[in-house]
DOSEKOL-243558 format. One record per residue (C-alpha): residue in three letters; chain; x, y negated, z. Coordinates in pm, whole numbers, always signed. Example, Ala and Ser with C-alpha at 12.3 -4.5 7.8 and 13.67 -1.06 7.14 Angstrom:
% residues 2
{Ala, A, {+1230, +450, +780}}
{Ser, A, {+1367, +106, +714}}
END
This chain:
% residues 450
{Unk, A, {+4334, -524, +6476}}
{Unk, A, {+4476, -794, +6209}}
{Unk, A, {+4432, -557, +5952}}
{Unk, A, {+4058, -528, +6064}}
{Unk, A, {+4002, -890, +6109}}
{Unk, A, {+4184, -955, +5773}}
{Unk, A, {+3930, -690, +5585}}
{Unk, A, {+3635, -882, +5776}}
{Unk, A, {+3747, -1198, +5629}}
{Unk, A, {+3784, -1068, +5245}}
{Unk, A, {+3440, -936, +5282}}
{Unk, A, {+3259, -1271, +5390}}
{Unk, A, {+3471, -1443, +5174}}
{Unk, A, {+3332, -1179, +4837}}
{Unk, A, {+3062, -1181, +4980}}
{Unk, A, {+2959, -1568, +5003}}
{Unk, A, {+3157, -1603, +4661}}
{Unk, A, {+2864, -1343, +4510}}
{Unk, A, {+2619, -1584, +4683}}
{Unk, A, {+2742, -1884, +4527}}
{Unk, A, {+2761, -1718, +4195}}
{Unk, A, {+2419, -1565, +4236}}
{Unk, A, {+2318, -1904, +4347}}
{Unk, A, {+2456, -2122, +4066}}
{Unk, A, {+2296, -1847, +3770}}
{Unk, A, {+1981, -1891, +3931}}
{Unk, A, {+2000, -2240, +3942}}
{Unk, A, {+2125, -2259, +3551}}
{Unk, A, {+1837, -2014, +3482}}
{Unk, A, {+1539, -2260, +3651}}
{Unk, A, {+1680, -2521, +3416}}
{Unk, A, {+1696, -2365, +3160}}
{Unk, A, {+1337, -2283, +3236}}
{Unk, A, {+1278, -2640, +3293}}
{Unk, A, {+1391, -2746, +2928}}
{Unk, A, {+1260, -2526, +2764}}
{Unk, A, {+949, -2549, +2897}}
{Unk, A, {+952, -2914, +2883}}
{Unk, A, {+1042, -2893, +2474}}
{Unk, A, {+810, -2630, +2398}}
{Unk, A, {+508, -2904, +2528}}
{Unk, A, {+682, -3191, +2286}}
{Unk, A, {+734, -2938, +2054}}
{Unk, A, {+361, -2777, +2052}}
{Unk, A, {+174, -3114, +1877}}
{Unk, A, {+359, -2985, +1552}}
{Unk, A, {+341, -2592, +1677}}
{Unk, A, {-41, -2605, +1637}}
{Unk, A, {-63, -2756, +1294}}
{Unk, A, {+167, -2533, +1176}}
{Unk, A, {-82, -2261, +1287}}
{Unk, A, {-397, -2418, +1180}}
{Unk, A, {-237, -2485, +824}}
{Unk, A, {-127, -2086, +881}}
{Unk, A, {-525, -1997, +949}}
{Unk, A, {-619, -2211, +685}}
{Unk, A, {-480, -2066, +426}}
{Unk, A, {-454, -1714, +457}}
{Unk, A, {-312, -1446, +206}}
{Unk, A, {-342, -1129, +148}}
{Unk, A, {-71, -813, +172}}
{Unk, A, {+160, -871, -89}}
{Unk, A, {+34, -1188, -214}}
{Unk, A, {+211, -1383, +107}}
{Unk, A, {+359, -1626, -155}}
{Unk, A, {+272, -2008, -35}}
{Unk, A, {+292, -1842, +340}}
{Unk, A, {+609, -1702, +305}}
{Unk, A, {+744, -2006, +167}}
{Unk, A, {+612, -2250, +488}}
{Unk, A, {+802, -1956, +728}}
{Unk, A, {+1116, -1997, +517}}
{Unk, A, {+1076, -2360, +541}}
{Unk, A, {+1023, -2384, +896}}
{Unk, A, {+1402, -2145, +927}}
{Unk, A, {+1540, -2411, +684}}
{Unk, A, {+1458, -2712, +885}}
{Unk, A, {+1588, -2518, +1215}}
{Unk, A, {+1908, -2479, +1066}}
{Unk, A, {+1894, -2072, +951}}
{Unk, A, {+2088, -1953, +653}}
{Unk, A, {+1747, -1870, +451}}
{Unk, A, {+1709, -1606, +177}}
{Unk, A, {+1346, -1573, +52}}
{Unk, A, {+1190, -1317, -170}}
{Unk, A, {+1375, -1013, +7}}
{Unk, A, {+1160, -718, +10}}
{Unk, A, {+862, -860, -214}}
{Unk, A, {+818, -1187, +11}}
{Unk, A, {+1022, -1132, +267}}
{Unk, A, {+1182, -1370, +456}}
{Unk, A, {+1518, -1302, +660}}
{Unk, A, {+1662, -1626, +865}}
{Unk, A, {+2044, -1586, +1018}}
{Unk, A, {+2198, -1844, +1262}}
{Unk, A, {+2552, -1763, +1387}}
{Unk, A, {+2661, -1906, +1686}}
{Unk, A, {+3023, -1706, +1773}}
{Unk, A, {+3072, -1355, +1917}}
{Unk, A, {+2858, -1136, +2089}}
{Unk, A, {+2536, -923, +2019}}
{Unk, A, {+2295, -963, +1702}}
{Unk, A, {+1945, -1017, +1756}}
{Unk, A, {+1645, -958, +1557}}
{Unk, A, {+1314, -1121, +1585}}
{Unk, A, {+1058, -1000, +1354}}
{Unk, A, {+710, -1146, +1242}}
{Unk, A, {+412, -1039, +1011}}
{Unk, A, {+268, -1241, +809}}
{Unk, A, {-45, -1121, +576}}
{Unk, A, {-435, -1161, +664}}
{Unk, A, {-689, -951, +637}}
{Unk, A, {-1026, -923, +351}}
{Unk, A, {-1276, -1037, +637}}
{Unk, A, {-1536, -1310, +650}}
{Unk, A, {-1433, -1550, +901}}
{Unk, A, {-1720, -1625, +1156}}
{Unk, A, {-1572, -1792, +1469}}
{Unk, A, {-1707, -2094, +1361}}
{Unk, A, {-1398, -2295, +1483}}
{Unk, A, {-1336, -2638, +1308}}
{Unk, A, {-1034, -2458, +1129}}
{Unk, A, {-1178, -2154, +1042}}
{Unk, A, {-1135, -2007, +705}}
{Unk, A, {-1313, -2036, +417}}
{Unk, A, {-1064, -1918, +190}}
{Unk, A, {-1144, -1647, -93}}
{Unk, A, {-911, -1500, -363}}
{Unk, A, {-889, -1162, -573}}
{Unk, A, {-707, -916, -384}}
{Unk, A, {-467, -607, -580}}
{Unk, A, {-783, -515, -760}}
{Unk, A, {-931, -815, -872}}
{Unk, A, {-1220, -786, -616}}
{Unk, A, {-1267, -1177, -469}}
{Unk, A, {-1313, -1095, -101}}
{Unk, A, {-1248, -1345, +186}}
{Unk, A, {-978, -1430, +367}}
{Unk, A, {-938, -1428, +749}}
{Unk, A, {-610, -1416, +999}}
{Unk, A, {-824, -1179, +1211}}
{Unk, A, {-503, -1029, +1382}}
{Unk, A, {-288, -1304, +1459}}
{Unk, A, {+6, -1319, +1229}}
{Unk, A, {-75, -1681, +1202}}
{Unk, A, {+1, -1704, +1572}}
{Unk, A, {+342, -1474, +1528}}
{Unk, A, {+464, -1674, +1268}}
{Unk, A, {+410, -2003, +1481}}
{Unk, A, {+604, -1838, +1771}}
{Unk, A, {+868, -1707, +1594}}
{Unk, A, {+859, -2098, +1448}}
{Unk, A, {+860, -2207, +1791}}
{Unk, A, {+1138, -1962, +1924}}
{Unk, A, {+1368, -2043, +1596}}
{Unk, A, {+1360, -2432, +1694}}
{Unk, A, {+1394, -2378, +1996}}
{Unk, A, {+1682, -2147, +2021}}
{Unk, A, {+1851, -2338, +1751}}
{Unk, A, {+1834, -2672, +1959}}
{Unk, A, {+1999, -2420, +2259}}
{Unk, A, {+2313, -2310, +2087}}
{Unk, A, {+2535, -2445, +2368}}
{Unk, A, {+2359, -2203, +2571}}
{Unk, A, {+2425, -1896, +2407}}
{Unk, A, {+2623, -1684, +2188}}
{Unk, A, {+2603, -1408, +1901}}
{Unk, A, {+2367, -1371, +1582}}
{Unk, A, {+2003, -1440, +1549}}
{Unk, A, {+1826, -1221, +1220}}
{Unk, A, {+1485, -1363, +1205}}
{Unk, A, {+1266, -1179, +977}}
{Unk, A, {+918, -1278, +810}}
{Unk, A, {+803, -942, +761}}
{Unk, A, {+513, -924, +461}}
{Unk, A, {+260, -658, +418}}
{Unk, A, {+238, -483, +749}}
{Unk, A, {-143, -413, +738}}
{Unk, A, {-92, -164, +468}}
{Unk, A, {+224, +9, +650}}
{Unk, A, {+457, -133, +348}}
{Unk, A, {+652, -432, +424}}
{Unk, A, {+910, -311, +648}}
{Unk, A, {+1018, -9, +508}}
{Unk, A, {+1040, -199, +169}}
{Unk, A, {+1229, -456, +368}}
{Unk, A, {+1461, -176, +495}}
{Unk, A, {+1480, +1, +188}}
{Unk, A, {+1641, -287, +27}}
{Unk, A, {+1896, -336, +268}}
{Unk, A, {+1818, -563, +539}}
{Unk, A, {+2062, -368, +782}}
{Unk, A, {+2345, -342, +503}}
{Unk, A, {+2270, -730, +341}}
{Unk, A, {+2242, -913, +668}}
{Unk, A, {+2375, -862, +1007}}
{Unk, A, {+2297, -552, +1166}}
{Unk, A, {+2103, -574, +1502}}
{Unk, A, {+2256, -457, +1824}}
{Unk, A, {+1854, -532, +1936}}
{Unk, A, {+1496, -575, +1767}}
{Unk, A, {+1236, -730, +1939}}
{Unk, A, {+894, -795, +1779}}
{Unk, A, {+566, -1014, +1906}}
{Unk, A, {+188, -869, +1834}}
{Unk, A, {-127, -1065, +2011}}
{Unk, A, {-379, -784, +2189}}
{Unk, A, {-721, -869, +2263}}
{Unk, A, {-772, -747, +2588}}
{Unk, A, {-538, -1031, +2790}}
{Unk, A, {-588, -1320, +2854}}
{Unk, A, {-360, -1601, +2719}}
{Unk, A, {-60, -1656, +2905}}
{Unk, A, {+19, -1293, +2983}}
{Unk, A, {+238, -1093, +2835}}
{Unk, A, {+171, -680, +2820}}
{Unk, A, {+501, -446, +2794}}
{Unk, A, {+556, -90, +2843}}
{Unk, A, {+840, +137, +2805}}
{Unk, A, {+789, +466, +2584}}
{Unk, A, {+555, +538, +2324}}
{Unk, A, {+289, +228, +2253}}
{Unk, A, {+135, +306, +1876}}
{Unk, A, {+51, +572, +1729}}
{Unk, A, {+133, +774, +1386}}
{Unk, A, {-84, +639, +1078}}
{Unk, A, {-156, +859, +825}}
{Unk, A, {-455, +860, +533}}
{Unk, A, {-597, +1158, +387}}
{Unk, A, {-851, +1079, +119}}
{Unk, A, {-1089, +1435, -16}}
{Unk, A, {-1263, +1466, -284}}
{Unk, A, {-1539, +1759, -176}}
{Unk, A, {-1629, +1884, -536}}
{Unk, A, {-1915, +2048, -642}}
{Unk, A, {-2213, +2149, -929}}
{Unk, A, {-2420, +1855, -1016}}
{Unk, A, {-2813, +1888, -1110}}
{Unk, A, {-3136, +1728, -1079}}
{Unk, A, {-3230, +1638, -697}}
{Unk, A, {-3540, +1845, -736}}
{Unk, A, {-3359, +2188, -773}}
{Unk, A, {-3118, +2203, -572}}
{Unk, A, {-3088, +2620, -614}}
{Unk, A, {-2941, +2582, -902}}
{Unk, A, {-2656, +2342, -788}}
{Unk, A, {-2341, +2349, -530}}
{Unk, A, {-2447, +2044, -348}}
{Unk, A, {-2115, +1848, -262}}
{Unk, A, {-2330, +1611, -21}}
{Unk, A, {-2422, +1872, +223}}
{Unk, A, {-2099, +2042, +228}}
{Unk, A, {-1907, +1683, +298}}
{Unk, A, {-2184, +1629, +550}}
{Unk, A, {-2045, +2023, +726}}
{Unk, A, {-1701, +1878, +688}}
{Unk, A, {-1740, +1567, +840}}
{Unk, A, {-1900, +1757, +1138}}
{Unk, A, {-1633, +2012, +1171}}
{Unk, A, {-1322, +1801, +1136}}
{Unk, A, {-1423, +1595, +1492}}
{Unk, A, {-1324, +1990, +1619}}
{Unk, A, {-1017, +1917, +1575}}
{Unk, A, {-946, +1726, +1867}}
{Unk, A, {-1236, +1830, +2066}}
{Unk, A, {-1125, +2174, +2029}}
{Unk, A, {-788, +2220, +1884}}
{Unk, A, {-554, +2003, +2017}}
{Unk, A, {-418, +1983, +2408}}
{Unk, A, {-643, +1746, +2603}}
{Unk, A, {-316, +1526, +2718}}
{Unk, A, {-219, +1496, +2391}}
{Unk, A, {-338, +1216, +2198}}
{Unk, A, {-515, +1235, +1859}}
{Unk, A, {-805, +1020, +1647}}
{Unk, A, {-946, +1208, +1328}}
{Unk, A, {-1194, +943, +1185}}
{Unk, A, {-1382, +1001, +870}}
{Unk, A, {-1389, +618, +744}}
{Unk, A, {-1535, +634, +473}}
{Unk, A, {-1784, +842, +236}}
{Unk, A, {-1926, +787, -77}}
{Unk, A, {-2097, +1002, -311}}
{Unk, A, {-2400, +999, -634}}
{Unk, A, {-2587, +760, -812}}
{Unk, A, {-2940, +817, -737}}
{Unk, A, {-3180, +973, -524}}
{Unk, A, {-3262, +1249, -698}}
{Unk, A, {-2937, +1374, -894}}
{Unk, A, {-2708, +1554, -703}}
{Unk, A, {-2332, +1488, -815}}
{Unk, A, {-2018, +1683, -872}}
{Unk, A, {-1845, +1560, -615}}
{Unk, A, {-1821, +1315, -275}}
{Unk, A, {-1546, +1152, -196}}
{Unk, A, {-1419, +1058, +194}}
{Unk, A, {-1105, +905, +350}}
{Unk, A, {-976, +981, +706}}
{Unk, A, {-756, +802, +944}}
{Unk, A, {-514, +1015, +1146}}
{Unk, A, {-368, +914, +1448}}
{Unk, A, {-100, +1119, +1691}}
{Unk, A, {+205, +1035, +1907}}
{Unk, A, {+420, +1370, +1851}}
{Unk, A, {+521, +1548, +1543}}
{Unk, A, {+349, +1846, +1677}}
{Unk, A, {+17, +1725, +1653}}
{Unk, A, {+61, +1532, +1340}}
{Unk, A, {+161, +1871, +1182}}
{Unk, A, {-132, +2032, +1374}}
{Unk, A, {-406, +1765, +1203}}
{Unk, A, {-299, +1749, +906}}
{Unk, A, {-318, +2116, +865}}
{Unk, A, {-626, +2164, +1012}}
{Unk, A, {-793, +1932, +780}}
{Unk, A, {-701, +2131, +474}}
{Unk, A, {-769, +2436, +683}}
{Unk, A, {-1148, +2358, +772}}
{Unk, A, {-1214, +2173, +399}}
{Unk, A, {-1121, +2510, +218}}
{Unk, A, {-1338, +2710, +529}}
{Unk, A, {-1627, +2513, +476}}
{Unk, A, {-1622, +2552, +103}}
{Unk, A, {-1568, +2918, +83}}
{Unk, A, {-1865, +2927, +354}}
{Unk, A, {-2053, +2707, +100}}
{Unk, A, {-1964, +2910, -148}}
{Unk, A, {-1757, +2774, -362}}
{Unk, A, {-1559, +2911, -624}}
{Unk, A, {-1164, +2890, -611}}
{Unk, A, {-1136, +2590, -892}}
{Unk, A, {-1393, +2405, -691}}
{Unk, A, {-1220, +2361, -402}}
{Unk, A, {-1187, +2051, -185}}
{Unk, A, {-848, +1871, -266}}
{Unk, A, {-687, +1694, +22}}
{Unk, A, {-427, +1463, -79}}
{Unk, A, {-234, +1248, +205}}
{Unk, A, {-100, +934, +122}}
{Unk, A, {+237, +944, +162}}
{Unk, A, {+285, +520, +122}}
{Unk, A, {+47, +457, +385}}
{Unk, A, {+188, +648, +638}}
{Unk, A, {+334, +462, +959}}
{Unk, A, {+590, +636, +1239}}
{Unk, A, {+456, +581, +1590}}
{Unk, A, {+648, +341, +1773}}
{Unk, A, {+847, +367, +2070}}
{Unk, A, {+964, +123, +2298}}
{Unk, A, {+1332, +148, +2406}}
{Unk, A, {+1387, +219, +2762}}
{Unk, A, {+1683, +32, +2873}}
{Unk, A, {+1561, -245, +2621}}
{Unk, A, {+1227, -313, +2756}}
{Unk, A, {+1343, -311, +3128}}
{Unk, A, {+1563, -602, +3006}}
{Unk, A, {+1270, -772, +2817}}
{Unk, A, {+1030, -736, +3124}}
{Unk, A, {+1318, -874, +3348}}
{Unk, A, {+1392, -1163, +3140}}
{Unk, A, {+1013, -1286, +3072}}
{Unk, A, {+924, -1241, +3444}}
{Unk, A, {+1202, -1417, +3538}}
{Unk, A, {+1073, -1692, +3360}}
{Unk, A, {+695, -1675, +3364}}
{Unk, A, {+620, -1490, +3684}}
{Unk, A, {+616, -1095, +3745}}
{Unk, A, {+258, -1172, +3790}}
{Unk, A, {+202, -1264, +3446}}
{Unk, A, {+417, -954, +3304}}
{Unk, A, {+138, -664, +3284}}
{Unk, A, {+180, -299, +3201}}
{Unk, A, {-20, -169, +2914}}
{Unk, A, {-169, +134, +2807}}
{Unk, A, {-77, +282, +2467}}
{Unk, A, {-294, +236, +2156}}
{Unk, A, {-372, +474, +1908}}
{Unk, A, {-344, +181, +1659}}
{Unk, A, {-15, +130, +1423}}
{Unk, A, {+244, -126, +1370}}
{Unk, A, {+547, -52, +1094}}
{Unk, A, {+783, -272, +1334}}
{Unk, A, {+851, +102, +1469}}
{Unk, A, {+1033, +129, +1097}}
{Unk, A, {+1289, -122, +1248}}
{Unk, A, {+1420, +183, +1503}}
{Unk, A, {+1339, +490, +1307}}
{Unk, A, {+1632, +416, +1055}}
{Unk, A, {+1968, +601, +1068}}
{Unk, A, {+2112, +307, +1268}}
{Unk, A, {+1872, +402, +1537}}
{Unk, A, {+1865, +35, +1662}}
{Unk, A, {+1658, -26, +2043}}
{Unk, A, {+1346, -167, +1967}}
{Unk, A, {+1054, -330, +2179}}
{Unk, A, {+744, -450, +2090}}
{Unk, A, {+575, -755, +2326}}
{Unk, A, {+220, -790, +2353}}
{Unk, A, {+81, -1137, +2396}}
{Unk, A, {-250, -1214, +2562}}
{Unk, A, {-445, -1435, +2360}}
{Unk, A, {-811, -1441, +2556}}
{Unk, A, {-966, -1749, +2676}}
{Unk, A, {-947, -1749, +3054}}
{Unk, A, {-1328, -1828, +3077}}
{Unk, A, {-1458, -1583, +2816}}
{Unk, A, {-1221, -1305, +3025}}
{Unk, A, {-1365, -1327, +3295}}
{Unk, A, {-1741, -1351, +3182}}
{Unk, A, {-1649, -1093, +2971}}
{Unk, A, {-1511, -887, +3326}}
{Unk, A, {-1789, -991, +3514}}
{Unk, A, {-2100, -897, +3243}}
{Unk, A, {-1953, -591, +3067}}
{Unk, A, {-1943, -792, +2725}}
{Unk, A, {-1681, -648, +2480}}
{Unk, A, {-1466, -925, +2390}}
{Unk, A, {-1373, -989, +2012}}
{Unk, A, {-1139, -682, +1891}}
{Unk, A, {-824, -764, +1644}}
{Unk, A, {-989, -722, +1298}}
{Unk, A, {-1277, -922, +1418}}
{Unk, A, {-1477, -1211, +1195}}
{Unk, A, {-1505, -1331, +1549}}
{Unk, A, {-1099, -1307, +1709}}
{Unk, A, {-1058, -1665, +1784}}
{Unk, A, {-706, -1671, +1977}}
{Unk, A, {-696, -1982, +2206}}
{Unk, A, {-363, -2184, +2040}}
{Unk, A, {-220, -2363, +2366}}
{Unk, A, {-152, -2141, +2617}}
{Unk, A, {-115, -1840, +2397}}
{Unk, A, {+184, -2007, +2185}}
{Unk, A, {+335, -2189, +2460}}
{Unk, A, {+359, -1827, +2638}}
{Unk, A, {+506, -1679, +2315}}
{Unk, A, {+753, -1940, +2250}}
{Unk, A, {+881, -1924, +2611}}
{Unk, A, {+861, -1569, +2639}}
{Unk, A, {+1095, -1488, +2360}}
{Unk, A, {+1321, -1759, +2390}}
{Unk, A, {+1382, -1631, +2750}}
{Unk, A, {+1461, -1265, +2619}}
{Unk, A, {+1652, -1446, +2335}}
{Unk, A, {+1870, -1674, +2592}}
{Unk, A, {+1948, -1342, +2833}}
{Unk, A, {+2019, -1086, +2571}}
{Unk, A, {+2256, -1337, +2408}}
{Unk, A, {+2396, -1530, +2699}}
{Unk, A, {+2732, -1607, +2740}}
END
């Protein structure tokens, strides 16, 4: 009976210690939440001309020069060990604060050759020559201005919190990712050999289908494979006006066009997801001459290795068919290249990873405010960061960036809201970087805590 009554009293007294414990990280947790909230509001005055200066003065994929340089100053100021100009202009920021796990927090940081027509009071009017010498304009239509601010945000902020926390922070201003280049470049100059290694990888893209404040996770795949297959459809050239006596490349890349969209309509598993979109075609000179050849370039898209195989054979599969039906001769065959550098890897997010993010930010911000998403069929290179021999967990957070209002006019009348890529994505700053700051200093705090 003593031996009972002493067991009785070891388990109340575990069991109220638990509480207290429970009690006193929850507590340390809601003021944390507190602070950092609170700082992110003083903080976001000099947040938002950051960003504006950012959407002012866009540059193009590999030409990230003056931007790169404001990111690395930004680190600087924060106190981060800076190195600049890694991986074209790359940016990689470490902070060590003691023992425990390394962290890395990526952003992107080109724009994009678009018009800007959002007509907000810092909207871009900037124009430059891009690789080619082209002048086109210049537009942050997807938001790296806004990653770059909350990674800005995130890097202050964690920096002021260092009593709070212990390990390695590698925060990385990641150039060129809208032509699938800068992080493998990045990679394949040693970021994981040259810097700390990550234990974790965590990475911040807007999406244009939330509205600003929430944040959209999932576990599992979220983008898709990227590849680009450009065809030149060749043919006999003549005069418009006897076409007998030609092998007319229009009409056959017209038949090819058609019969590629087979390919998932008719070839590939109905669960399993795959885009074939003929992007572009261009072809002659004038109405009536018929050239030697057309030229078009595809997008692929897939999850599994399976159907990326699948695709790409099939387009060199129906190209030669439709020839030889045209009939072609053997050297005038259609020649399918793919190109190799703009391939991306679909990206995956880490089980056991996410769980943790989703935890953390919800904790924070609300479960409420944490969404599932669907996965895209667009690409992001961040899925380079965990498809390396090192095999580090990745996740990729999506950040709402709609304005409430427009949402839900946009819910109520059916009206597509501005897509990434847009002349019209206007982000709304406030809520949108006050979310992104918090959310990945909370995820920062709890994968790092002490």
């Amino acid at each position: 009976m003593k031996f009972r009554l002493f067991c009785l009293l070891c388990f109340v007294s575990c069991s109220a210690s638990a509480t207290t414990v429970a009690t006193a990280e929850e507590r340390h947790a809601e003021e944390m939440h507190r602070r950092v909230t609170g700082e992110v509001s003083q903080d976001y005055p000099a947040l938002l001309a950051f960003y504006t200066d950012l959407h002012l003065h866009p540059e193009l994929s590999l030409m990230e020069e003056k931007t790169s340089a404001k990111v690395a100053a930004s680190l600087r100021a924060a106190g981060y060990e800076v190195t600049d100009h890694f991986g074209g202009y790359g940016v990689v920021g470490v902070l060590k604060n003691g023992p425990g796990p390394v962290l890395l927090i990526r952003t992107d940081m080109d724009a994009l050759p678009v018009l800007e027509e959002t007509g907000l009071p810092y909207a871009s009017t900037a124009h430059a020559p891009d690789l080619t010498g082209k002048d086109v304009p210049l537009m942050h239509a997807c938001g790296h201005d806004l990653h770059m601010t909350v990674l800005t945000g995130t890097a202050r902020m964690l920096s002021s919190l260092r009593d709070h926390w212990s390990g390695t922070l590698v925060l990385v201003g990641q150039p060129a990712e809208e032509r699938g280049i800068g992080a493998r470049v990045m990679l394949a100059g040693g970021l994981y050999r040259k810097f700390p290694k990550p234990d974790f990888a965590i990475a911040l893209h807007d999406i244009a289908t939330l509205r600003a404040g929430q944040i959209g996770l999932r576990d599992g795949p979220v983008m898709a494979n990227v590849d680009t297959v450009e065809i030149t459809v060749r043919g006999i050239g003549g005069h418009g006006a006897y076409p007998q006596a030609t092998k007319d490349p229009v009409v056959l890349a017209a038949r090819i066009v058609v019969a590629l969209q087979t390919i998932v309509s008719r070839e590939t598993r109905p669960l399993d997801p795959a885009v074939v979109t003929v992007g572009s075609i261009h072809g002659g000179t004038k109405a009536n001459v018929i050239p030697n050849e057309v030229k078009l370039q595809l997008t692929l898209r897939s999850y599994s290795d399976a159907v990326r195989a699948h695709s790409l054979e099939a387009v060199r599969r129906i190209c030669r068919g439709e020839a030889i039906a045209a009939g072609m001769p053997d050297e005038l065959m259609p020649v399918v290249t793919l190109v190799e550098n703009d391939f991306t890897p679909a990206l995956s997010n880490h089980p056991a990873l996410t769980a943790r993010v989703r935890g953390a930010i919800a904790g924070w911000l609300g479960a409420e405010r944490v969404e599932t998403i669907d996965p895209e069929m667009g690409g992001e290179d961040f899925s380079r960061f965990g498809s390396t021999v090192e095999q580090v967990p990745i996740c990729l957070i999506r950040l709402g960036v709609v304005d409430p209002a427009k949402f839900a006019e946009s819910q109520r009348t059916g009206t597509p809201l501005p897509s990434l890529h847009s002349d019209k994505f206007a982000p709304v700053p406030e809520p949108t970087i006050k979310t992104g700051v918090t959310a990945l200093t909370a995820v920062a705090l709890d994968i790092l805590k002490k």
